[in-house]
ZAVO-366757 format. One record per atom (N, C-alpha, C): z, y, x. Coordinates in steps of 0.05 Angstrom, whole numbers, plus 5000, padded with zeros to 4 digits. Each point is the difference from the previous one (the first is absolute). Layout:
ZYX ...
END
This chain:
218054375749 498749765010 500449774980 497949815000 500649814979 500849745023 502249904979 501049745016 498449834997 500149645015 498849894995 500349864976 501549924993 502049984970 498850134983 498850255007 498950234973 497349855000 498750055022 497349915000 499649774978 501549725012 500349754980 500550114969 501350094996 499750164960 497850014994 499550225017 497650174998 497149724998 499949925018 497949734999 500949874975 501949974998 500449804966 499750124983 499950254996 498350174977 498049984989 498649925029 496549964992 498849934979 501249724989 499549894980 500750104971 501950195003 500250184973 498550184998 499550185026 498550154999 496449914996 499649835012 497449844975 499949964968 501949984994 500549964978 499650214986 502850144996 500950294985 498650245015 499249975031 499150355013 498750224970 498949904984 498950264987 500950004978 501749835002 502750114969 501450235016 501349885024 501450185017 499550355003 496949935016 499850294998 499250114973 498949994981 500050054974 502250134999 502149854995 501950094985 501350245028 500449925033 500750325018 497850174990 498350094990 498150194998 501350104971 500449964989 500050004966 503550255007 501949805014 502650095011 499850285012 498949985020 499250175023 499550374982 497549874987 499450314985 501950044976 501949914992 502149934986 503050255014 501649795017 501250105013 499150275018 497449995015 499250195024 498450104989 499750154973 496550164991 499350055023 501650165016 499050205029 497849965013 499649724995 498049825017 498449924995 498950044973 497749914986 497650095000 501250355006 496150115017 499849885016 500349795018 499549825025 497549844993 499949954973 499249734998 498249984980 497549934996 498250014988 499349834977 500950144971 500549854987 497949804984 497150074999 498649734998 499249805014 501649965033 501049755012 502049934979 502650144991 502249864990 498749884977 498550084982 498749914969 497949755008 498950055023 498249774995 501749685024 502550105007 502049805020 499149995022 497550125017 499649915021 502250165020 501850164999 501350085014 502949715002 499749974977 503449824999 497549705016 498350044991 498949745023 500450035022 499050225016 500050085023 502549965015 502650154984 501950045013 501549744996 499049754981 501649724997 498049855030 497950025001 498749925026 502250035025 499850305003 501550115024 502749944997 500949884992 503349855001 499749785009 499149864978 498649775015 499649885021 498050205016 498349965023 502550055018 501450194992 502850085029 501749824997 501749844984 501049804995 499749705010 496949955003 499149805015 499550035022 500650325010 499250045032 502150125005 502249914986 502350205012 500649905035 499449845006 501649865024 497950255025 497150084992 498250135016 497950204983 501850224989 498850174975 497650165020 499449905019 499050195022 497149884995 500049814982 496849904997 498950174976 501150134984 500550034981 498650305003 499350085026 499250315009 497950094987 497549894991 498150214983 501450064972 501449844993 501150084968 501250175004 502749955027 501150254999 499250315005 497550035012 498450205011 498450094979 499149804977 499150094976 501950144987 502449894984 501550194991 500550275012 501149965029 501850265015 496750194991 498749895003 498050265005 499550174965 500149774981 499650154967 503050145007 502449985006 502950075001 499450295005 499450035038 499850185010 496950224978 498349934980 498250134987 501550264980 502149794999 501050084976 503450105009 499949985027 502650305007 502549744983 500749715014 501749904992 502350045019 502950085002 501850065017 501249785006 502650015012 502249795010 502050104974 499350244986 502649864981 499749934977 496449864988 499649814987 500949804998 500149875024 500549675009 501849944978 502950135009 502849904977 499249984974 498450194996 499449884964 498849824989 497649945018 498949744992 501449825011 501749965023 502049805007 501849964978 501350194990 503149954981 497749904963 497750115003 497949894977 499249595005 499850065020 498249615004 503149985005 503149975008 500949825003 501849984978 500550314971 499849894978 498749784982 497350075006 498349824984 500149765008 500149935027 501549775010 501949844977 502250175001 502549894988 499049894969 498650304988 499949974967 497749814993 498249855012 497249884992 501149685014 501150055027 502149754999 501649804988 501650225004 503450004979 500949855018 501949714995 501849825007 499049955030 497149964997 499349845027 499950225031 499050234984 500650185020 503450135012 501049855011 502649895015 499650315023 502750045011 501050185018 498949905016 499549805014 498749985022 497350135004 498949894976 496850005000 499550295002 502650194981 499050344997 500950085030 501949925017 500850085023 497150025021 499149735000 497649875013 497550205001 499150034974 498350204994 500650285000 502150034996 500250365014 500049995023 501449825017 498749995039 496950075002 499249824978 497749865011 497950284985 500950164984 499050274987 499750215031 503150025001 501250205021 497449965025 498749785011 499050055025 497049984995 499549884978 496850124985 500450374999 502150104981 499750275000 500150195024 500549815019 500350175030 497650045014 498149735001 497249945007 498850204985 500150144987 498250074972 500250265013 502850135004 500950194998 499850105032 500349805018 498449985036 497150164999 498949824987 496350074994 499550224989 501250084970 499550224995 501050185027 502050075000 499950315018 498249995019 498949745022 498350045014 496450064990 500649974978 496950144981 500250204988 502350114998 501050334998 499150195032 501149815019 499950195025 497549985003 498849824998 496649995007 498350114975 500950154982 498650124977 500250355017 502649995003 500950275006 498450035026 500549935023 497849965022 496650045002 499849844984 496850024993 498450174979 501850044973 499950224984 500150184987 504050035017 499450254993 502850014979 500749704985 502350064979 500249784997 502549894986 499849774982 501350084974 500149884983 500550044969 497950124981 500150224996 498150094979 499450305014 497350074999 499450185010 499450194973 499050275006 497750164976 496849915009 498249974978 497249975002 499150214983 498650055002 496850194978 498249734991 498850064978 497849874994 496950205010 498649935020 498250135002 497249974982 499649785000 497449994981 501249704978 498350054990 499649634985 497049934996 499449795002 497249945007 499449704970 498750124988 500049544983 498249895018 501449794999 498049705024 499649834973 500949974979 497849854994 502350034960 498649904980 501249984975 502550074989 502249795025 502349894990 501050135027 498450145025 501950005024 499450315014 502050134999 500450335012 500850075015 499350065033 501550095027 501650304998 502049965009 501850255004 499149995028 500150275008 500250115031 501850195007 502149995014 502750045002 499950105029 501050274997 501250105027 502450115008 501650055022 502850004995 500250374988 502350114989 500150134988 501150295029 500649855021 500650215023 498150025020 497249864999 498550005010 499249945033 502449815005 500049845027 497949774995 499449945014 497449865013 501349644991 498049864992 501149784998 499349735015 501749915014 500249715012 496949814993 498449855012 498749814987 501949824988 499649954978 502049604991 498149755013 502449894996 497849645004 497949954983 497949994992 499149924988 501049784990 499550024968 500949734978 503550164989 500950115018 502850124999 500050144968 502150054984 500950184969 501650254997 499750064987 502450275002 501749914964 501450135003 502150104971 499650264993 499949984979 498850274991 502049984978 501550234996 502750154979 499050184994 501649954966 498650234978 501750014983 501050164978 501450054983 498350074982 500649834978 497949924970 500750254990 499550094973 499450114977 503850034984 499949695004 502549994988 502650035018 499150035036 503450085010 499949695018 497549804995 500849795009 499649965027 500749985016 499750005036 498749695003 496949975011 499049775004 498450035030 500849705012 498749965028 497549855002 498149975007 498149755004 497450065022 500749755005 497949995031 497049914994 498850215011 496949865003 498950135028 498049785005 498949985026 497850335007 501449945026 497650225009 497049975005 497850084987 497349964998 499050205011 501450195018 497850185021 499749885030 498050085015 499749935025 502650035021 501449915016 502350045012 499550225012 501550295008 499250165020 499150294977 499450034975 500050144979 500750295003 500150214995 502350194991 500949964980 500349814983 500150004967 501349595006 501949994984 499949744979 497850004984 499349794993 498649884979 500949724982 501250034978 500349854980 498649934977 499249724992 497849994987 501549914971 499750014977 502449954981 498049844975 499949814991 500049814976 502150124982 498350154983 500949994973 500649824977 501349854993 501149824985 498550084985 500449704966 497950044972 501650274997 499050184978 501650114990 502549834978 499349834990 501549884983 503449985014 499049965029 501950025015 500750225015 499950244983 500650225016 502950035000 502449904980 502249994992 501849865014 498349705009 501049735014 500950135018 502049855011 500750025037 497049975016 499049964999 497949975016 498050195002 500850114981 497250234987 500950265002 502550194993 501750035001 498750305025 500349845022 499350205029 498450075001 497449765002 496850054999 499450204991 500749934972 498450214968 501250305015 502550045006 501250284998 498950145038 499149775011 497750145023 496950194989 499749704981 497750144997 499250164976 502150094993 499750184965 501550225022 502450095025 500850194983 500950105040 498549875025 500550065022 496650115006 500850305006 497250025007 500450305027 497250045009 500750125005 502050265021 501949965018 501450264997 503249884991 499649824986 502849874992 500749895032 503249924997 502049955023 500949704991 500049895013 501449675013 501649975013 501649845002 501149825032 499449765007 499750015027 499049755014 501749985013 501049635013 501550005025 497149855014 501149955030 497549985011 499649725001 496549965005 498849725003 502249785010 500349804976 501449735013 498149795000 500449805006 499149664989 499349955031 499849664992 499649875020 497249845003 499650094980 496349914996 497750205010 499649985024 499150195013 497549835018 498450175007 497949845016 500149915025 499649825015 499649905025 497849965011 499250235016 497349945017 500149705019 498049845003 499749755014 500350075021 500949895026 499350075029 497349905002 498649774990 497149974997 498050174998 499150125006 497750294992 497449854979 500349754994 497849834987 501549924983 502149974992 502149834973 498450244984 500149844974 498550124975 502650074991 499850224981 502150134980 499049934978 500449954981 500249904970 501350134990 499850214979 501750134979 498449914979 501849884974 499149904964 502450174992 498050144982 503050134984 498550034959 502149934992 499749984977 501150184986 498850164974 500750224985 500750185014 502550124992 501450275015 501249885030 500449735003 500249815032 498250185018 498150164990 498550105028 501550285007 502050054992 501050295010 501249965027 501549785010 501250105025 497149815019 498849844993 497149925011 498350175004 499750214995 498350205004 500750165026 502150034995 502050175021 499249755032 500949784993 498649835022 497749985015 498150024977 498050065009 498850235015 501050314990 499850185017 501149915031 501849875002 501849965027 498849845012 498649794989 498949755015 497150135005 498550014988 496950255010 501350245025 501950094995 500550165017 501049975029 501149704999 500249925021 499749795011 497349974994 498649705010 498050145010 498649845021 496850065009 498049814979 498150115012 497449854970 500149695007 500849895022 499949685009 502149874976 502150154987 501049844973 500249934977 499249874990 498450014969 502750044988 499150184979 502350084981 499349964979 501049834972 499049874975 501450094984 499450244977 501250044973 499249934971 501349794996 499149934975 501450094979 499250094981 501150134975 500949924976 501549964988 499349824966 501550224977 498149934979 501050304978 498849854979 500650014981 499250004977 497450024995 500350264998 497150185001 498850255009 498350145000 498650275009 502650174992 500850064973 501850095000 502950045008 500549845017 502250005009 500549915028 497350055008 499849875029 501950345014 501149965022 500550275006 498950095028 499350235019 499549965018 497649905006 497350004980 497949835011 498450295014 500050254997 498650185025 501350005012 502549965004 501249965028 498549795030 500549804968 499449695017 497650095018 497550034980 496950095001 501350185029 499550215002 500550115026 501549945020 501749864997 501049845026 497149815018 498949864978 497849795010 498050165007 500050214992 497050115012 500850145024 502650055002 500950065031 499949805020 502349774998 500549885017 498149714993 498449975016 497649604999 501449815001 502350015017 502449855003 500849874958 499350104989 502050034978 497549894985 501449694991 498849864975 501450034966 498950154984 501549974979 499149834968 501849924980 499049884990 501850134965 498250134989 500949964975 499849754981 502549924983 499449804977 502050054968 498150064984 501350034975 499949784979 503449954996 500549814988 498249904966 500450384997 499549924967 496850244993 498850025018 497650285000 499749994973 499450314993 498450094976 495950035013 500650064968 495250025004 500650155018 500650234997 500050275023 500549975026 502049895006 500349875023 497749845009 499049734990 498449905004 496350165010 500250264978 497350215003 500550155028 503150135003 499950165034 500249825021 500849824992 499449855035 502750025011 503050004992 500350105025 502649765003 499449884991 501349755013 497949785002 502149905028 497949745006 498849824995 502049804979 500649714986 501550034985 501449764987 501149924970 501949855002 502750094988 501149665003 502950155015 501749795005 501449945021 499949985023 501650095014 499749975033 500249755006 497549795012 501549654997 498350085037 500449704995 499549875034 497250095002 497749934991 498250074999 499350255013 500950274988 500250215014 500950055034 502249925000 502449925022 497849985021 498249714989 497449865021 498450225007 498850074975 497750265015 501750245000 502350075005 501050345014 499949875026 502749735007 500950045022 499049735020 499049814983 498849815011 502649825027 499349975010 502049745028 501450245021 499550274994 500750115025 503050014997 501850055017 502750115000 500950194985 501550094980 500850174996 502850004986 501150265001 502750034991 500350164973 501049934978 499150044966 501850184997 500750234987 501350164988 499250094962 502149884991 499150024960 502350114985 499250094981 501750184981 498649974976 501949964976 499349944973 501849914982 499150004968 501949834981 501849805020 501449854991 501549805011 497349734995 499049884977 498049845001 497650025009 500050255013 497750055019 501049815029 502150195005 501149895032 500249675002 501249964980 499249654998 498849835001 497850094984 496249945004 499450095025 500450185015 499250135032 500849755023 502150084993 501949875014 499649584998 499549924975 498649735013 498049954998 497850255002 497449905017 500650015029 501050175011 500850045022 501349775016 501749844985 501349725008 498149845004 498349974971 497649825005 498050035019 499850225016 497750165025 502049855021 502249944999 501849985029 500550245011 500950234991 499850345014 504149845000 500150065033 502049935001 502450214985 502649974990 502650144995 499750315016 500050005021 500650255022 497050234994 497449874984 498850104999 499850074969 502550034980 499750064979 501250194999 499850254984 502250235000 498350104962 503050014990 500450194975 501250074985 500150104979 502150164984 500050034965 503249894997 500249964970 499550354996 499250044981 500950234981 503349904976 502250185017 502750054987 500849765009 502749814995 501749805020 498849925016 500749915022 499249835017 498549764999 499549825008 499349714986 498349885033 499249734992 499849865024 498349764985 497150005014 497849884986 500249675010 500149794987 499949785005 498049935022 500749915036 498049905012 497849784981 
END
């Protein structure tokens, strides 16, 4: 338990931790795989190269620090993490290492000012964060195991692979013992483990893009440039799609996240899905769920944005959804079209997704937005949406890799 005495530290930190937070974690991350290799398949190393992870995790100190007195406000962040944690099969006897890691780095990026009190303060104040963390996870262990069947890492098959579009290739994954599989939430991800070429054990999550209710996963995969087949970032992609085919074997643990769809109790609230580039993989999956369980009285709006013809993914998909369901208004727009594109027809308009559009998809009626994309996509989305007045409760979406939290 933290005293109230601790708390008070802890609050006078704040202002350092504004300051230094991403010297801080910089330098625990740098330590961490230092001291603990053990732990470094955890963690995905072109977050660490490009810092948005040491952002993320200087945020989330931060944010608990200033809410230490009521960390209980603090519940979607924490439900965001526990759930990547629980993706990725994180235990209770992690915690100590990144504890005895942040309250080194504490001391050494400190030095003088970081005083016994302050390290006492913050290992309390570590100790009952790692408990919350470690609360949540097992109860998304029991409810994995409950509903699917396992938690940690299962066996998969690759059943087919399908290209959706240039740069983007669906795996279709079935379990390797041939039990029947759970629907997921729609928008929900899996982890998918593989052992490279060279011996190297790598984890990474991408969204599920089949209809909920499947016999099969479906993972839709962006292949990095090649230039970046080497990069951390490129790295997974490339070695999906050069060298998993097939007949080859995987592991999955099962569907996490908290970005999942919410049907309206309204039977007339409009659904809005915008998804940008490879952003339409767990939007798709939505879309199956929301057509599937709406009557025709709710307009359902998918707007698309891609580049171009070539890289749009999913557009016979799209096409046959609309010619199924009347309910379903859709809207292609390519940012950068070629002639060819321009000669098939098969996008709508040009440009950016601006307000303009917004007016003629969704016009004054009600609706509740769900988006996925670049990070400067969601930003652009996200304040047209302010500028419409679409209240907070009616926004829902999702960074691709750290967390993050879009300026009202």
């Amino acid at each position: 338990m933290l005293t109230d005495q601790q708390k008070t530290i802890i609050k006078q930190t704040v202002p350092v931790l504004q300051a230094h937070g991403e010297a801080l974690t910089r330098h625990f991350y740098e330590r961490m795989f230092r001291v603990n290799p053990e732990v470094r398949d955890y963690f995905n190393p072109a977050h660490q190269r490009s810092g948005s992870q040491q952002r993320a995790l200087a945020g989330a100190i931060l944010a608990y620090a200033q809410h230490i007195d009521n960390p209980a406000v603090l519940g979607d962040a924490v439900e965001l993490i526990a759930q990547k944690h629980a993706s990725l099969n994180i235990q209770p006897e992690h915690y100590p290492i990144v504890g005895d890691n942040l309250l080194a780095s504490i001391r050494e990026v400190l030095g003088e000012a970081a005083t016994d009190d302050i390290i006492d303060a913050w290992a309390a104040a570590y100790a009952v964060l790692a408990d919350i963390f470690i609360v949540r996870e097992e109860q998304i262990y029991s409810t994995q195991d409950n509903v699917y069947g396992w938690h940690g890492f299962k066996s998969f098959v690759v059943d087919r692979r399908e290209k959706n579009s240039d740069n983007i290739t669906s795996f279709y994954l079935k379990p390797l013992d041939g039990q029947p599989l759970a629907a997921h939430a729609p928008g929900q991800y899996i982890t998918i483990r593989a052992t490279l070429a060279n011996g190297q054990a790598v984890m990474r999550n991408y969204s599920l893009s089949n209809p909920p209710g499947s016999d099969y996963y479906r993972i839709s995969v962006k292949r990095e440039p090649a230039a970046a087949a080497q990069a951390p970032n490129g790295i997974f992609s490339n070695y999906l799609h050069d060298r998993i085919d097939i007949g080859d074997r995987v592991e999955l643990s099962p569907p996490c996240g908290e970005f999942t769809l919410e049907m309206p109790d309204n039977d007339n609230k409009a659904l809005v899905f915008i998804a940008g580039g490879v952003g339409v993989t767990p939007l798709i999956s939505m879309l199956h769920a929301a057509l599937e369980n709406s009557d025709s009285a709710r307009p359902i709006i998918f707007i698309q944005g891609a580049l171009n013809g070539a890289v749009q993914a999913f557009s016979d998909e799209l096409k046959a959804l609309k010619t199924e369901h009347p309910n379903l208004s859709a809207h292609v727009r390519y940012n950068a079209p070629r002639e060819a594109d321009r000669a098939v027809g098969l996008h709508d308009s040009e440009g950016l997704i601006d307000a303009t559009l917004l007016d003629e998809m969704v016009g004054e009626q009600e609706a509740a937005y769900y988006f996925c994309g670049p990070t400067p996509m969601l930003e652009h989305i996200h304040n047209l949406l302010h500028e419409r007045g679409v209240p907070e409760r009616d926004v829902y979406y999702e960074f691709f890799g750290p967390g993050g939290k879009l300026a009202a």
